[in-house]
N, C-alpha and C positions, 0 to 999 in steps of 0.2 A: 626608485621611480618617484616622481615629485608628484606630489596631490594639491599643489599652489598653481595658479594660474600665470604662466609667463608668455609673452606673445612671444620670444622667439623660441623657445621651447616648442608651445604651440605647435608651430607650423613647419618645426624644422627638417620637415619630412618633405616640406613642399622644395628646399635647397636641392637643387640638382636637377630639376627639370625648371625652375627659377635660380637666379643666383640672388644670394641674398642681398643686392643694391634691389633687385627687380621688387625681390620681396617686400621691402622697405616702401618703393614705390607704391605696389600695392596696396599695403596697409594706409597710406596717404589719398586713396582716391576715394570720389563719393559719385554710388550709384543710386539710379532712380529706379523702384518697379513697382508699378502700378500692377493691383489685383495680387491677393498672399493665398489664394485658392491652388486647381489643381497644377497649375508650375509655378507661379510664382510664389508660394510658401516651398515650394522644392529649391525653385532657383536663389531664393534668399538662404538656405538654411548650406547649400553648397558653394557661394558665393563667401559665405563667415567664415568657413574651412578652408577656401582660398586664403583669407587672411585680408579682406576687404574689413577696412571695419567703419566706413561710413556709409548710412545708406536713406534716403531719402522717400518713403515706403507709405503708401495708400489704398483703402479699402474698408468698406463701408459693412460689409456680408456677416453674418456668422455662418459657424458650420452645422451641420444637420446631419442624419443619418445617411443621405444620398450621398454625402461628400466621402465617405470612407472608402471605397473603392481607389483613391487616385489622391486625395491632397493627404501631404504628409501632414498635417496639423489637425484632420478629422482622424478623431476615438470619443469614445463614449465619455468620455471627461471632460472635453471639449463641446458636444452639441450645445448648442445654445448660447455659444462664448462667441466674441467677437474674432475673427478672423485675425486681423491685424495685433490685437492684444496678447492671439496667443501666441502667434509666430514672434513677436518679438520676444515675449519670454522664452523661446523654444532657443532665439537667437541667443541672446544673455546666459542660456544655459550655456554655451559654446564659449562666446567669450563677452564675458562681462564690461567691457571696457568699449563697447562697439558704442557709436554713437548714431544715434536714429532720429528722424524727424517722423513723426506722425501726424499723416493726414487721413484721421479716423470717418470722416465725409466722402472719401475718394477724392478722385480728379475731378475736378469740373472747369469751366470757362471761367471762372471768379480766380481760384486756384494752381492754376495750371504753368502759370511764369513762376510762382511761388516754388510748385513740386518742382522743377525742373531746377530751381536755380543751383550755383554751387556745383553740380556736377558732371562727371565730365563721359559719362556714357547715360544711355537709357536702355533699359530692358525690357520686353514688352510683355508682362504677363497678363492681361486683362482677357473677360471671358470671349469667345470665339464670337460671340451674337453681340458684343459693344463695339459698334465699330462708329458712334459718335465722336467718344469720346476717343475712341485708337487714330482716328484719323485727325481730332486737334491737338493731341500730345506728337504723334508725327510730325505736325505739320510746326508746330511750337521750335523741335528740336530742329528741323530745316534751316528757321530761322535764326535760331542760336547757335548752330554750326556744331548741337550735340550727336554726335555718333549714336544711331539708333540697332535694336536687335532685336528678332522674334525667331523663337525657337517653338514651335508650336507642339503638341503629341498628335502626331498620325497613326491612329492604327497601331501595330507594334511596333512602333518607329517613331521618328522625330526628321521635321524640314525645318531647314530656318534660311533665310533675309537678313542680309546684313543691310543697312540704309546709313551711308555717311556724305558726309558735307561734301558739297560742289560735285557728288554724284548722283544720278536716278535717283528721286525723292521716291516715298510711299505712294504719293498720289499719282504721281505717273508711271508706275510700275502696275499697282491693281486699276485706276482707271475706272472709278466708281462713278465719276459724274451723270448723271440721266439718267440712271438705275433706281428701278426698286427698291425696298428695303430686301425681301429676297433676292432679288437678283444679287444686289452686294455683297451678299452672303455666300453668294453662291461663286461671287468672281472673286473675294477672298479666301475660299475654299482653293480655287484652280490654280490661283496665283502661289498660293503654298505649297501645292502638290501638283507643279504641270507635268510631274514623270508620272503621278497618280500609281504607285509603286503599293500601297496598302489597300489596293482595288481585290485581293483575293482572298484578302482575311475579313473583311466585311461577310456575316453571314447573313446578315438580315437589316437590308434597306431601310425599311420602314421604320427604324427606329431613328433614321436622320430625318428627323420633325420641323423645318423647318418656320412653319406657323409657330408653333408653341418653342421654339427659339431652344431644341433640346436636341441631345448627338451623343452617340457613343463615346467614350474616351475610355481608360484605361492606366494603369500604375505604369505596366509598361515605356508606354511614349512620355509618359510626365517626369521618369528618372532618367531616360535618355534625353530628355529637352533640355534635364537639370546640367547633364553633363556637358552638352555643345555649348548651353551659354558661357558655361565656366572657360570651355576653350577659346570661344572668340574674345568674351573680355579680356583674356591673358595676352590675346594676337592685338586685340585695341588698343587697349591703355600702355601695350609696353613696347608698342610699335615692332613687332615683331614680322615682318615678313608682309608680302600681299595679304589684302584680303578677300574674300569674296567675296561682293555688294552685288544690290541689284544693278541690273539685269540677269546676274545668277543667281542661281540657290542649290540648293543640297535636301538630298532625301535621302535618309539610310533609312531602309525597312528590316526591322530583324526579322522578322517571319519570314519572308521572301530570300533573308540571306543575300540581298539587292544594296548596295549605293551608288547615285546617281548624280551629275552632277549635271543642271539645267542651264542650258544657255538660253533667254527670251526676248532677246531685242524686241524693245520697244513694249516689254511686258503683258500683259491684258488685251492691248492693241494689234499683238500680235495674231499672224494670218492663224495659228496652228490655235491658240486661246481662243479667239472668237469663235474656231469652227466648234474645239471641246466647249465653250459656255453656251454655245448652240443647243448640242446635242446633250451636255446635263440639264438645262433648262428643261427640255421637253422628253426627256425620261425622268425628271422629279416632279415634272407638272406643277411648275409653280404659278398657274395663274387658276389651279384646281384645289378643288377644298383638301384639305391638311390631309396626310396618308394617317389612317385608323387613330384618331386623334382622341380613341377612348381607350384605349388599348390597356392606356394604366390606372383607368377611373377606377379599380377597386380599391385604390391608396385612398380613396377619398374618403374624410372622416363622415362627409354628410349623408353616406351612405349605409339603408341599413343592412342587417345582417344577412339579410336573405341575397341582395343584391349583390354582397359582395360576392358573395358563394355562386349565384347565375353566373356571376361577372366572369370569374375564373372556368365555371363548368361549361362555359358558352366555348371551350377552346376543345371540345371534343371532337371526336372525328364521325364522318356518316360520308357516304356513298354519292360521290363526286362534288361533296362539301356541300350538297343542298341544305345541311341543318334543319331536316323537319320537325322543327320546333319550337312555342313561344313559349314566353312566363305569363303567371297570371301572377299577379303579389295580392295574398290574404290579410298579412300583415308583416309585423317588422321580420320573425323567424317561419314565416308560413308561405310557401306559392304550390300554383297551381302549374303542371306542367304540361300543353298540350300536344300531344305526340301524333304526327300522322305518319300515313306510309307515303310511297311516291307510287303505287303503281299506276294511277291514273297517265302518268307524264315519263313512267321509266320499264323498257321489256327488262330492264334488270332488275324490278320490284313487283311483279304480277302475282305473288301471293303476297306481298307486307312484307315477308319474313328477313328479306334485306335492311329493312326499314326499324324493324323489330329488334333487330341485332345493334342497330343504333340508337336505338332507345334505350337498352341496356346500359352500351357502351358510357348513354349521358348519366344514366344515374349511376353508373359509378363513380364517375370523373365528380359527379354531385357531393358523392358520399368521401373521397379524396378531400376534395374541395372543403369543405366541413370540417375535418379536420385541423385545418389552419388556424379556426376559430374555438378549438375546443369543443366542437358540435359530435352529437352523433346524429343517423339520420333516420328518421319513420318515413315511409311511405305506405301508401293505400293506393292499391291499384280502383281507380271508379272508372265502370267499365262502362265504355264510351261505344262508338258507332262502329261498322264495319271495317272502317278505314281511319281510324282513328282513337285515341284513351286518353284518357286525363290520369294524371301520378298526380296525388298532393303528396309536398313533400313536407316532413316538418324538423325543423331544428331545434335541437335539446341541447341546453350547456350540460357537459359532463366535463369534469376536471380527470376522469381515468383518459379520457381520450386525448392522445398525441397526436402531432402532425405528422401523417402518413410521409413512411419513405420517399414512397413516389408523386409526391406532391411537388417537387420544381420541375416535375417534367410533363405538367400539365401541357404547358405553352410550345414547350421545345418539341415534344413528337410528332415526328411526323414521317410523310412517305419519302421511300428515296426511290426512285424510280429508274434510274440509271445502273449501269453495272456497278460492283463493288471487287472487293477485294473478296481473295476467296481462301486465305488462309481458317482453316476448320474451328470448328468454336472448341474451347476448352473442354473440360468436364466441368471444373467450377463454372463457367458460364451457363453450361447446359442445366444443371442441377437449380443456380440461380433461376435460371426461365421454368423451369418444371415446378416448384416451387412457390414460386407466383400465380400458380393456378388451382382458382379453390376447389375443393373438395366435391366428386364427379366428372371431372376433366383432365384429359391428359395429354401431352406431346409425344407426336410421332416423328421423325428426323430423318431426311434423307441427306447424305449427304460426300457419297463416294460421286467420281465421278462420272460414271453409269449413271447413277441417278437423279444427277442435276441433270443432265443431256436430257431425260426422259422427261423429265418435269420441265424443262424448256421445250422443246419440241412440243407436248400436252398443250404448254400455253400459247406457245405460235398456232398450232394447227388450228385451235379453240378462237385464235385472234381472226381464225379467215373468217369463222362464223359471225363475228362481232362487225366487221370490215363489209360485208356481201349483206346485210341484213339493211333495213327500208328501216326498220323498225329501232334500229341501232342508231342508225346514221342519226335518227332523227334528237335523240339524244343526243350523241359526241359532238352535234352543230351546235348545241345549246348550253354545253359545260364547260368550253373552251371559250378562256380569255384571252385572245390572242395580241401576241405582242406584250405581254406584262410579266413580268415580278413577282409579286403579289395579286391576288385577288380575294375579296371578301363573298363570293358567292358561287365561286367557279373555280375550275381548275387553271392558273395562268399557262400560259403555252411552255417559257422557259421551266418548268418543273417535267414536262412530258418527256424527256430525254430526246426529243426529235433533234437530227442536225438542220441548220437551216433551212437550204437549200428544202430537206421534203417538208418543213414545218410551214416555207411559204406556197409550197404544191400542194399541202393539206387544205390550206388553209382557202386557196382557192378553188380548192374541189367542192370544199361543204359547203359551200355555195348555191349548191343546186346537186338532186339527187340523180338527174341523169349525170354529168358530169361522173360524179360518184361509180354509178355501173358503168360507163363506158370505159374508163381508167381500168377498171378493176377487169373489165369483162378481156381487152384489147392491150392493155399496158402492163399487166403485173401488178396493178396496183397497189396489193396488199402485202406488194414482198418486204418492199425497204419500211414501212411502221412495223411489221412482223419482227424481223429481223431486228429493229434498233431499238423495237419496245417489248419485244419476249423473249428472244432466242439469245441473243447474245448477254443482257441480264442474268438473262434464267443461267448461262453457262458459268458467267462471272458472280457467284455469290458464293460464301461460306458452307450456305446449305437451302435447302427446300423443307418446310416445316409442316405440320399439317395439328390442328387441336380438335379432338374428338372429344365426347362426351361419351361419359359409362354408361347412360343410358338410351333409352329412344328421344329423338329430338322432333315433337310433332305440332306444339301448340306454339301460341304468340308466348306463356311464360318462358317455356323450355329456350324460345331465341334470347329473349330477354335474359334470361339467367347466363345465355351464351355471350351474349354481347358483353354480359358485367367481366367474365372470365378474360374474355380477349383483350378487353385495356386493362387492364391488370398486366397483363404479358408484354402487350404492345408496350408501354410505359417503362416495365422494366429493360425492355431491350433498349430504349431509349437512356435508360439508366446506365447500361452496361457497353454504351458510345458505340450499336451496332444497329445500323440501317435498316429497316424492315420494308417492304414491298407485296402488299396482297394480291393476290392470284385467286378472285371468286368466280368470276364467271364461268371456269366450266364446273363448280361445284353447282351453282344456278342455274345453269343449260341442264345437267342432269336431274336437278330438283323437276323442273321443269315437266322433260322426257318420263319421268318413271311417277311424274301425277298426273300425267294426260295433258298438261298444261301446254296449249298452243299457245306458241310466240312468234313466228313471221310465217309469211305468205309466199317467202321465197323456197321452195323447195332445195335447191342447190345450197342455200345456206342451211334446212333444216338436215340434208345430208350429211354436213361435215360436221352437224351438231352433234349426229349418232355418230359418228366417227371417233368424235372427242368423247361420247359418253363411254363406249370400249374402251379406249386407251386409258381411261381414267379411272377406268373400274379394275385395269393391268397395272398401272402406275402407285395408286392411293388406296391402302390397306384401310378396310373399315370405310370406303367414303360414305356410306349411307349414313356414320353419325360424327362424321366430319361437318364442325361449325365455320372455321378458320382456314384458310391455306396460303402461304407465301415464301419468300426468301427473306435470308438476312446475309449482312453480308459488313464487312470493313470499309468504312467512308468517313469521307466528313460528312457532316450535315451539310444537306442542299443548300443551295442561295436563293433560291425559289422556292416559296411555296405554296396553299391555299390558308390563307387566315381564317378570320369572323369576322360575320356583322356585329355591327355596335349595339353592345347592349340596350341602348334606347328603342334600336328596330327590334329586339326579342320581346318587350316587354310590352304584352297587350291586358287593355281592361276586360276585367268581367262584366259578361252580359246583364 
């Protein structure tokens, strides 16, 4: 085996899917690739292994800790180094004898006959949000009759655009003229992906930021981009056969197990494009302020300690995502947490104790949160009003303290609200969830299938009471976001499991509470949300769970201490990639019934509430010191869900 560097040795592996005149060829051509980030340091470093050895290469960027996910030239060796500097050493590590022109400034209009001269393809790797400059290097190579390529990462996939001489230019393909800066962005997105083939593997929208000029990507799509350029340059330069330019394009998705091959006459302008840039426009809202454009401010250095820890703990969960709660900040390690209940605004909080359990739940996700930072956490409960308590909380460096387990799945938990999968949980998983709950608390497990049927049924029956109630309605009109995605303050409607058709008869019901009783009274009304949001759930899950406490659960600490036990649990199932769905209400309805607590005026609703408190009292072992109850079950994570308000909105001055 030779340890000397010979080009035909090299590459002599590439003989036989090249012949070696072709090869020869090859090594005689010189390419252009603008941007050595996350494809175009892939596309140069697989283009050298082709046996390309001239190459005409720009960029201006170093790489950072963000980059490591997807460019092959970000590691820890690397942050702070020039982009272009290291990929061409990464190149010369391959083959030394490669000849490079460096344009350490990038492309610009001063530059740009320059980059381009001499060779006889261009590659298009520049970031997805530069489309100044991608559309004068287009337009350059138009003119000089250079064969252009963009292979983009989608998803876990890759589209790419061939653009060659005397056919469909760049500019009359995407058709940016009169456009926005977003909008361009957005007509370059569609033009790339008109089969939109990586639509199912997006789990969370909100992270395509347009304003702040930021998008998912991934390793995945950036080593398949690597791979199609290598193929079309081989089909360009060595005239191999048709090729596929615009008006076409190509999308292999590997998740989806999909490739697609796009015909778009007349591109952009096309009737089927303007209807999709239509309808992305106005479900990305882009003439609305930026979706959760703080979302990742606890990266920020000028941020202090305490903020960053609200920042993260602000991602906890409460009872129809109202978040009853602000910060007060003391100082850099110190705030004040004010905690209220909702019962003034909700029959499913008329003693606190719903409320209470979310207060826990934040001071734990607090004391998680803290963790990241080496913190442990003091609290002092200062005992506030009837309806409300102050926590100060305070942050100590401690070097014994590690970053909790469960600390990345602050963000990610959340409800699945939909049926799942219903193959049974392991023992190791069961043991795992048992386990995560501290000391006083236990899990109960129902999970034959008797006793999901029971436990659905329980929650359909319990759904009529919630459905038939004045007192209910007047809530469910006011937590539902309809129509959206995401919502920072409500429940979006896409996360409820409803199919459309009753999500737009919902929708038009709660409109008006007569509406409401007449449906219900005369129509059935409560069969089909029963049916699509308990009964069939409740039958499709793994199991029905329930978390009780060894002791009596009577005060606001006793919730409190419940609430800390539940994200703990909740978190880890989140850990152990299984969907959870809480079922409190008829735990609430019975709280209710067995304190004397009246909660509606309707009789026929307060009927089926006794109804459901029997079946419940037949169903749930222990419910009197039952804190938690719900299903879990095999999924993806939702594509909807309820977020947070922006830390700026949580954070109020003291008086």
């Amino acid at each position: 085996m030779s340890h000397d560097f010979e080009y035909d040795l090299a590459f002599s592996r590439n003989i036989g899917w090249v012949t070696q005149t072709e090869q020869q060829t090859l090594k005689n051509k010189r390419i252009a690739i603008a941007g050595m980030g996350g494809v175009g340091g892939g596309h140069l470093l697989a283009l050298v292994r082709l046996g390309i050895t001239q190459f005409n290469l720009a960029d201006f960027d170093e790489f950072g800790c963000e980059n490591t996910n997807r460019q092959v030239g970000a590691a820890t060796s690397s942050y702070g180094k020039k982009k272009l500097e290291t990929m061409i050493n990464m190149a010369k590590d391959i083959n030394p004898d490669i000849d490079i022109k460096a344009f350490p400034q990038g492309v610009t209009k001063d530059n740009v006959d320059t980059f381009l001269d001499g060779c006889d393809i261009y590659v298009d790797a520049l970031d997805f949000f530069v489309l100044d400059i991608r559309r004068l290097v287009f337009s350059r190579c138009e003119t000089l009759k250079i064969p252009a390529t963009t292979a983009a990462p989608i998803g876990l996939g890759t589209a790419y655009i061939n653009f060659l001489p005397g056919k469909m230019s760049f500019e009359e393909y995407f058709d940016f003229k009169e456009n926005s800066e977003n909008e361009q962005y957005l007509k370059f997105y569609l033009g790339l992906t008109p089969s939109n083939l990586q639509k199912h593997a997006l789990v969370d929208a909100s992270r395509v930021d347009l304003a702040n000029q930021k998008g998912p990507s991934n390793v995945a799509g950036c080593q398949l981009a690597a791979g199609v350029v290598v193929a079309q340059v081989v089909k360009i330069l060595l005239n191999r056969g048709p090729v596929l330019c615009a008006p076409y394009s190509l999308h292999f998705d590997a998740f989806s197990n999909k490739l697609n091959r796009v015909w778009r006459p007349f591109g952009n302008k096309n009737p089927i494009q303007k209807l999709a840039f239509k309808l992305a426009k106005r479900k990305l809202h882009l003439h609305s302020q930026k979706l959760n454009s703080e979302e990742d401010i606890e990266q920020s250095s000028d941020l202090t300690l305490a903020c960053k820890v609200i920042d993260l703990a602000r991602w906890a969960p409460s009872g129809d995502n109202c978040q009853p709660w602000q910060f007060e900040l003391l100082d850099e390690s110190t705030f004040n947490v004010h905690a209220r209940d909702t019962r003034a605004s909700s029959v499913y909080d008329l003693d606190g104790h719903s409320s209470h359990i979310a207060h826990g739940i934040l001071l734990e996700t607090i004391e998680i949160a803290a963790s990241k930072f080496s913190c442990r956490v003091e609290v002092i409960d200062i005992q506030g009003s009837e309806f409300s308590r102050i926590y100060k909380v305070a942050l100590k460096h401690d070097d014994a303290v590690k970053p909790d387990p469960l600390l990345p799945h602050i963000k990610t938990r959340t409800v699945q609200r939909k049926a799942m999968g219903t193959r049974p949980l392991s023992d190791a998983e069961k043991s795992s969830l048992i386990a995560s709950l501290p000391a006083g608390f236990k899990v109960q497990w129902y999970q034959s299938r008797k006793e999901k049927a029971r436990f659905a049924w329980l929650n359909a029956h319990n759904a009529k009471t919630r459905l038939t109630m004045k007192e209910a309605y007047l809530v469910h009109r006011e937590i539902i976001d309809w129509g959206k995605q995401f919502s920072e303050t409500k429940i979006p409607e896409q996360a409820l499991g409803l199919d459309r058709p009753t999500a737009r008869l919902t929708q038009w019901l709660f409109k008006s509470w007569r509406r409401v009783a007449f449906f219900n009274r005369y129509l059935f009304g409560t069969v089909a949300p029963r049916v699509q949001l308990d009964f069939i759930p409740g039958v499709r899950a793994s199991c029905h769970f329930t978390i009780y406490s060894e002791g009596k659960v009577e005060n606001t600490s006793d919730y409190v201490a419940a609430g800390r036990a539940i994200q703990r649990f909740w978190l880890k199932t989140d850990q152990l990639q299984l969907g959870l769905q809480p079922s409190m209400t008829p735990l609430i309805f019975a709280r209710y019934l067995e304190s004397d607590i009246s909660f509606t005026e309707n009789r026929n609703a307060a009927y089926h509430a006794f109804k459901s408190y029997y079946l419940l009292k037949k169903v749930v072992k222990n419910h009197e010191r039952v804190v938690f109850m719900g299903r879990l079950g095999r999924t993806n994570r939702p594509s909807s869900r309820s977020i947070r308000k922006a830390l700026s909105t949580l954070l109020v001055k003291g008086s």
